[in-house]
PyMOL Python script that loads the backbone (N, CA, C, O; Angstrom):
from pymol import cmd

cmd.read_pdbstr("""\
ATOM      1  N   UNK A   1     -49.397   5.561  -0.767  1.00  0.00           N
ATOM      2  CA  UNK A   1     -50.426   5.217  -1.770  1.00  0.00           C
ATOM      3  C   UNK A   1     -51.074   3.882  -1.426  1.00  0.00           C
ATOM      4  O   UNK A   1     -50.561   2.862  -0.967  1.00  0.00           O
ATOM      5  N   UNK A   2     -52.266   4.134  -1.748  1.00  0.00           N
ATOM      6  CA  UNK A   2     -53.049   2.148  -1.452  1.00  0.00           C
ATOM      7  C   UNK A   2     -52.408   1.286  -2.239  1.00  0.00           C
ATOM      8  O   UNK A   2     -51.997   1.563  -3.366  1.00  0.00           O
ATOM      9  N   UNK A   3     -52.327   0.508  -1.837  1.00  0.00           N
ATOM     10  CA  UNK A   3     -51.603  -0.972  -2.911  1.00  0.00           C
ATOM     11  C   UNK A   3     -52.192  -1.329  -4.245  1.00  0.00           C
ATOM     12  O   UNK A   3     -53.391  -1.283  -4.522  1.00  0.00           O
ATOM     13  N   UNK A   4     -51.607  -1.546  -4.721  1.00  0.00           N
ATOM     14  CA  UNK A   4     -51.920  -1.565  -6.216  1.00  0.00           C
ATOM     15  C   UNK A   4     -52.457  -2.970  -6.416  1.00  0.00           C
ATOM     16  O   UNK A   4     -51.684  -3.923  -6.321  1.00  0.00           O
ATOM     17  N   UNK A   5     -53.974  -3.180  -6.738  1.00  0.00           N
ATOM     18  CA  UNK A   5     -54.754  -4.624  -6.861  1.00  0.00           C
ATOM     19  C   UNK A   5     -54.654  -5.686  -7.373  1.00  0.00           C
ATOM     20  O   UNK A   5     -55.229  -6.760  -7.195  1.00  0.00           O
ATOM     21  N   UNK A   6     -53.286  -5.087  -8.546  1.00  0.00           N
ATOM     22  CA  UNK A   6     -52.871  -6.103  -9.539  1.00  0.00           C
ATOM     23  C   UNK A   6     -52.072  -6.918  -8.333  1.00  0.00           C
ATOM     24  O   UNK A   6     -52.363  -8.000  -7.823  1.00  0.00           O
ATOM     25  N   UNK A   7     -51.093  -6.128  -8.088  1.00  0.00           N
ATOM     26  CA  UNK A   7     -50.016  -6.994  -6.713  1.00  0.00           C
ATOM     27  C   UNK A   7     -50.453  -7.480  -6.003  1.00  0.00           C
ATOM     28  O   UNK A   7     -49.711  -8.410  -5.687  1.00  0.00           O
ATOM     29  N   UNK A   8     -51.508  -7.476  -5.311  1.00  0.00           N
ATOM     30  CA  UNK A   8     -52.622  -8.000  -3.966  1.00  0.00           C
ATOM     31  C   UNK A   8     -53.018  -9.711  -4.921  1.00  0.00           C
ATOM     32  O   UNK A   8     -53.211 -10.775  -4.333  1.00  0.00           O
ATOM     33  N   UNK A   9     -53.049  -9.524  -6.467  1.00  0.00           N
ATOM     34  CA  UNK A   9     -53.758 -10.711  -7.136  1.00  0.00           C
ATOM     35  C   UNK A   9     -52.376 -11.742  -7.320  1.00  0.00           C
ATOM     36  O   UNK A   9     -52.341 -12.971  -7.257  1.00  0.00           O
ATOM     37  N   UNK A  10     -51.126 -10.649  -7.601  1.00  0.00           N
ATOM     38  CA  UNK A  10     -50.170 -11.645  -8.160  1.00  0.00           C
ATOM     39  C   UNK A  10     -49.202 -11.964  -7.108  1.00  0.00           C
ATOM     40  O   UNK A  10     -48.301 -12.778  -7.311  1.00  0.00           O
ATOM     41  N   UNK A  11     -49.341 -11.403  -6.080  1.00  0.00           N
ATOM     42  CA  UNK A  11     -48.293 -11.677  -4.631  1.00  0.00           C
ATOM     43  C   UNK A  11     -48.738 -13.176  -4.387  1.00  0.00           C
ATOM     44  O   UNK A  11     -47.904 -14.024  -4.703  1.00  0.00           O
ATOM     45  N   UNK A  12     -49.710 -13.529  -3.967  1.00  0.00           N
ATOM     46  CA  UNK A  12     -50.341 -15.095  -3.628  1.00  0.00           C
ATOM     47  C   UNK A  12     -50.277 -16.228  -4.695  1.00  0.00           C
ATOM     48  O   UNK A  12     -50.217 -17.454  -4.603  1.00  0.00           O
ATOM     49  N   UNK A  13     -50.310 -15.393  -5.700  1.00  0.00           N
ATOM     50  CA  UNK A  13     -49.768 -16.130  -6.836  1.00  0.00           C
ATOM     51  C   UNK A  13     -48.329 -17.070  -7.059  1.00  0.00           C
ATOM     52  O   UNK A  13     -47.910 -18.183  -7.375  1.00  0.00           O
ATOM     53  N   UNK A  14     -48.004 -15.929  -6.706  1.00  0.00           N
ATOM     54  CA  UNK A  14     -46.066 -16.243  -6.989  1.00  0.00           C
ATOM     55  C   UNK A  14     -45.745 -16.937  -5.618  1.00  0.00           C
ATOM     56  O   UNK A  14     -44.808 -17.735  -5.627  1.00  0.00           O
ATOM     57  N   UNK A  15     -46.406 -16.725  -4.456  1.00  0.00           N
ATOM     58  CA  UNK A  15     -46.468 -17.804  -3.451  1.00  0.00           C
ATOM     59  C   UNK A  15     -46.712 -18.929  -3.356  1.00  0.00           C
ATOM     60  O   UNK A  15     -46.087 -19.756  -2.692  1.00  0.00           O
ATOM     61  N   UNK A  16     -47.751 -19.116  -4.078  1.00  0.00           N
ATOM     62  CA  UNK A  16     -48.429 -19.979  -4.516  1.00  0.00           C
ATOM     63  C   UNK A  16     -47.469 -20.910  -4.672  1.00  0.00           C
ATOM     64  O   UNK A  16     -47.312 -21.807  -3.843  1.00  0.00           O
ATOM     65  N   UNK A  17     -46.719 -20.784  -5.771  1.00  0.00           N
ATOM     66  CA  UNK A  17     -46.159 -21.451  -6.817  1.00  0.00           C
ATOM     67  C   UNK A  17     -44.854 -21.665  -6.145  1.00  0.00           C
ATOM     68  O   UNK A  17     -44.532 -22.853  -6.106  1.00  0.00           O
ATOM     69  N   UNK A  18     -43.981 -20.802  -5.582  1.00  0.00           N
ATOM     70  CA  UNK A  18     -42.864 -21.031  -4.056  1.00  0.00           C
ATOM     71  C   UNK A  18     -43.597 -22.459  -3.321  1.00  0.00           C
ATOM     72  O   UNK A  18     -42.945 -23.501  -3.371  1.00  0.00           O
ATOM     73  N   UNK A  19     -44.883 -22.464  -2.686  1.00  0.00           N
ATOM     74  CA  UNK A  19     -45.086 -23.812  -1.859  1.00  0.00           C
ATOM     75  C   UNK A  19     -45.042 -24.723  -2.773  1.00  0.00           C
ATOM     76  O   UNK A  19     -44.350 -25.645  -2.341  1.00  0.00           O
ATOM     77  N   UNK A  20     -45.452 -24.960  -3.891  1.00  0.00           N
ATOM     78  CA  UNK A  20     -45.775 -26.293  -4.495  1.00  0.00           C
ATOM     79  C   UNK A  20     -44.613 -26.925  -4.777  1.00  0.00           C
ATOM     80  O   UNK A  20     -44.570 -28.121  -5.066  1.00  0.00           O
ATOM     81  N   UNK A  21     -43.397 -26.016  -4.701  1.00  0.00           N
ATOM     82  CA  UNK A  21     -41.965 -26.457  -5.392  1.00  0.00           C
ATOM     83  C   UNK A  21     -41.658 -26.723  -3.842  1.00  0.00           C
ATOM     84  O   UNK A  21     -40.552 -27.246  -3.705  1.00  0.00           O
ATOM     85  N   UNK A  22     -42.230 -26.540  -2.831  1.00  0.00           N
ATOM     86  CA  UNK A  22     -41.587 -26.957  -1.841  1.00  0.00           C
ATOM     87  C   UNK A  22     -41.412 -28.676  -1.451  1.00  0.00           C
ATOM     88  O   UNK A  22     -42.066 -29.547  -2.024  1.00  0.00           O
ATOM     89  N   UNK A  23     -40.437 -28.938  -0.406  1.00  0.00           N
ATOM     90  CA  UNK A  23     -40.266 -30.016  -0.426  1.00  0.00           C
ATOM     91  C   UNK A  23     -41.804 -30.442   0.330  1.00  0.00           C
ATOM     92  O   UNK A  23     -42.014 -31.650   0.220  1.00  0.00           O
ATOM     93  N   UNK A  24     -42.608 -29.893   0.869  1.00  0.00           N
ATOM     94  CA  UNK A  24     -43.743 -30.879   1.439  1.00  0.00           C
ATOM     95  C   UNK A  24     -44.900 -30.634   0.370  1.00  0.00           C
ATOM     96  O   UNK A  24     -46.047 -30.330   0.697  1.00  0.00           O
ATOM     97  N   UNK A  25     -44.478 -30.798  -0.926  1.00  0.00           N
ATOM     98  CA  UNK A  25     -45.314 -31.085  -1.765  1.00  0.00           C
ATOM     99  C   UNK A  25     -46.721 -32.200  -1.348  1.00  0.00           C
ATOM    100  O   UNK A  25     -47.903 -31.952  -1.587  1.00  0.00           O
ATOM    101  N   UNK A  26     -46.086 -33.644  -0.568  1.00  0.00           N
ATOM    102  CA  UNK A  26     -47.648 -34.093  -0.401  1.00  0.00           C
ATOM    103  C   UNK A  26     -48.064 -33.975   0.918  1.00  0.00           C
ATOM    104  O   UNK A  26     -48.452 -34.947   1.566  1.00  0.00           O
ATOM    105  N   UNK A  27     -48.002 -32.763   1.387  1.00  0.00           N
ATOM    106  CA  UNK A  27     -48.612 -32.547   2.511  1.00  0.00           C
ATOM    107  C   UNK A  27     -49.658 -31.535   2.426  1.00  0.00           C
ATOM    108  O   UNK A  27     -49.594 -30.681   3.310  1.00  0.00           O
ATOM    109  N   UNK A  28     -50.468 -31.436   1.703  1.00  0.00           N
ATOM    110  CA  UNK A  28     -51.289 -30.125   0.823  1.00  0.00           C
ATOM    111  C   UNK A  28     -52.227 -30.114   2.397  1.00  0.00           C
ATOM    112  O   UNK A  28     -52.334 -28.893   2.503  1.00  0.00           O
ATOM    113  N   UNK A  29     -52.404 -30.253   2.703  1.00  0.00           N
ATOM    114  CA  UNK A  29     -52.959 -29.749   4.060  1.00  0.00           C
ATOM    115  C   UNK A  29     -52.275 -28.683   4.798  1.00  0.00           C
ATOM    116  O   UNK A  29     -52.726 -27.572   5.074  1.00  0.00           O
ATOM    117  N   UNK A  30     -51.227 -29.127   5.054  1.00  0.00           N
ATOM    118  CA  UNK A  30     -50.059 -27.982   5.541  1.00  0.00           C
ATOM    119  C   UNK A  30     -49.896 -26.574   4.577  1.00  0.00           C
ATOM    120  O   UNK A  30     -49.772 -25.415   4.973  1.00  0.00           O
ATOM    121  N   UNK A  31     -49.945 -27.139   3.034  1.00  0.00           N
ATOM    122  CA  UNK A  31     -50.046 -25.741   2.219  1.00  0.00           C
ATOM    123  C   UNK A  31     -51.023 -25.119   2.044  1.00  0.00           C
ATOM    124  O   UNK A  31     -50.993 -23.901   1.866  1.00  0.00           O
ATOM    125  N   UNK A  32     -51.822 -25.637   2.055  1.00  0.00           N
ATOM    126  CA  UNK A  32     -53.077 -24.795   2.351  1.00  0.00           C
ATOM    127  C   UNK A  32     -53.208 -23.831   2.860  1.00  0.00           C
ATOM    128  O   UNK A  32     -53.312 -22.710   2.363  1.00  0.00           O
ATOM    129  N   UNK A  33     -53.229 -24.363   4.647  1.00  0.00           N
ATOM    130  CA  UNK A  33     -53.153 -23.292   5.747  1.00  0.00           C
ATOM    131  C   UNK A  33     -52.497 -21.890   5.346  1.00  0.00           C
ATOM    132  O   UNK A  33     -52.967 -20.752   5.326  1.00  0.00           O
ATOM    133  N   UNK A  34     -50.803 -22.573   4.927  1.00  0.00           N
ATOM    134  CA  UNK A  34     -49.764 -21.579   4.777  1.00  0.00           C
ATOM    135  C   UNK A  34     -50.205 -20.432   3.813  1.00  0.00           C
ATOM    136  O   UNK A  34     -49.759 -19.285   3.842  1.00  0.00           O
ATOM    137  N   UNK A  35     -51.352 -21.020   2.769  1.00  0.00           N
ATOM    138  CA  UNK A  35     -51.926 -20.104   1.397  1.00  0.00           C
ATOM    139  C   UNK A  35     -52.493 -19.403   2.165  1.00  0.00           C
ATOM    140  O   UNK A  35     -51.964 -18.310   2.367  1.00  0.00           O
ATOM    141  N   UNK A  36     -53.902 -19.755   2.975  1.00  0.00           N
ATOM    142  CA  UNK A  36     -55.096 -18.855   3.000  1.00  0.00           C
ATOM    143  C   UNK A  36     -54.669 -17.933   4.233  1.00  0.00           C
ATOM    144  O   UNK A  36     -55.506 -17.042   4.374  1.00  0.00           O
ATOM    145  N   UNK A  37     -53.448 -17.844   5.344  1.00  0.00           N
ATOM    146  CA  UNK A  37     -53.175 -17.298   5.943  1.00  0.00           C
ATOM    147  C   UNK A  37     -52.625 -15.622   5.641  1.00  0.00           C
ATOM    148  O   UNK A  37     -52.900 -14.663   6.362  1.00  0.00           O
ATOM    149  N   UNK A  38     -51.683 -15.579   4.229  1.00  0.00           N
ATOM    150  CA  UNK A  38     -51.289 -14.317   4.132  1.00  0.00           C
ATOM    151  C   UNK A  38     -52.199 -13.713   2.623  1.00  0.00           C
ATOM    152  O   UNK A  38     -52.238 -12.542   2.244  1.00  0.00           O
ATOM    153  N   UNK A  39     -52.983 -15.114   1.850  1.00  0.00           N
ATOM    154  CA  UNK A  39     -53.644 -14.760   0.914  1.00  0.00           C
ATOM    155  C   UNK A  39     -55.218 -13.773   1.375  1.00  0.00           C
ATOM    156  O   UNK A  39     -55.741 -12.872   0.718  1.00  0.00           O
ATOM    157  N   UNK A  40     -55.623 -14.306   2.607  1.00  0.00           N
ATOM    158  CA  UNK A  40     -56.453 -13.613   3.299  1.00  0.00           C
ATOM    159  C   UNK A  40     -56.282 -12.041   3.982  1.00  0.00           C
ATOM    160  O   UNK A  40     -57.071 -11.098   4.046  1.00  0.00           O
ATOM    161  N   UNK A  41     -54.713 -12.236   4.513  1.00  0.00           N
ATOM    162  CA  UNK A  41     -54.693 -10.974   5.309  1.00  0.00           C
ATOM    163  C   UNK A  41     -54.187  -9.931   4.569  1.00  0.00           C
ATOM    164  O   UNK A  41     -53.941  -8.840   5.084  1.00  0.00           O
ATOM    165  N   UNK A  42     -53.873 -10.364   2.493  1.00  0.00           N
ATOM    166  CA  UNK A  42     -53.956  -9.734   1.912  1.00  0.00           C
ATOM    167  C   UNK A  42     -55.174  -9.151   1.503  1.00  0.00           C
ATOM    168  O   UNK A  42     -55.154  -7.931   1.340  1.00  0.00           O
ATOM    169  N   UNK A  43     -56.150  -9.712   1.315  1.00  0.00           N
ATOM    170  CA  UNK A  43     -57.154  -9.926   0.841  1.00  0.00           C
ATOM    171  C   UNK A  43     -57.800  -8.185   1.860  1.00  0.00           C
ATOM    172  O   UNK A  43     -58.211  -7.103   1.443  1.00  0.00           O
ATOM    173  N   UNK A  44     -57.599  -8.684   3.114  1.00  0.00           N
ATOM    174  CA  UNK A  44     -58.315  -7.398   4.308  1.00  0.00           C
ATOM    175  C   UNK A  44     -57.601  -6.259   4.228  1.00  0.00           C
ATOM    176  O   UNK A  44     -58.206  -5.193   4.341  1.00  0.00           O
ATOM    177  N   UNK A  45     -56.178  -6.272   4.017  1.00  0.00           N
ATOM    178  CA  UNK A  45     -55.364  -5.446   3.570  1.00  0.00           C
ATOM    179  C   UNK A  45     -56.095  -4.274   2.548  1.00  0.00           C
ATOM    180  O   UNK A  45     -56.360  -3.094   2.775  1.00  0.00           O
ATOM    181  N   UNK A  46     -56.280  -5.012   1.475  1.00  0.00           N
ATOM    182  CA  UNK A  46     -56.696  -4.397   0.331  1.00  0.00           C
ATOM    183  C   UNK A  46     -58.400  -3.832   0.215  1.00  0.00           C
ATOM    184  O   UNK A  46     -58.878  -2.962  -0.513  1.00  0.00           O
ATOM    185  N   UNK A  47     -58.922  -4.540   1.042  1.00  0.00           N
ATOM    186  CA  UNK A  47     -60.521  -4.238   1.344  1.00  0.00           C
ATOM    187  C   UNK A  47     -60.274  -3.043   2.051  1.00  0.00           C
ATOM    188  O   UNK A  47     -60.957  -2.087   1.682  1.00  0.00           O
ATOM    189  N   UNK A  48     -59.319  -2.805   3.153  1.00  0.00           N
ATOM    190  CA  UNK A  48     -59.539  -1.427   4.007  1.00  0.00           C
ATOM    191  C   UNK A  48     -59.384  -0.543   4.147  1.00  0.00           C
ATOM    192  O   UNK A  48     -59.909   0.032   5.100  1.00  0.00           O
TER     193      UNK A  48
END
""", "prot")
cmd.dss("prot")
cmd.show_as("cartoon", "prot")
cmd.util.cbc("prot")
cmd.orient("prot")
């Protein structure tokens, strides 16, 4: 079955929220990257 859109919205979410509790909290440059890397290839995932 295709992935369900709600999960595609709340997977990056709940990631989200895993980095910020991480210990390189002030390195938001580094979390960033780490976000838009699987938040994106969710993102194409779900477009295709």
């Amino acid at each position: 079955p295709p992935p369900d859109p709600e999960r595609s919205f709340y997977f990056p979410l709940h990631l989200e929220l895993d980095l910020e509790r991480g210990p390189w909290d002030d390195e938001d440059f580094d979390v960033d990257e780490v976000e838009e890397g699987p938040v994106f290839a969710l993102c194409m995932a779900g477009a295709g």
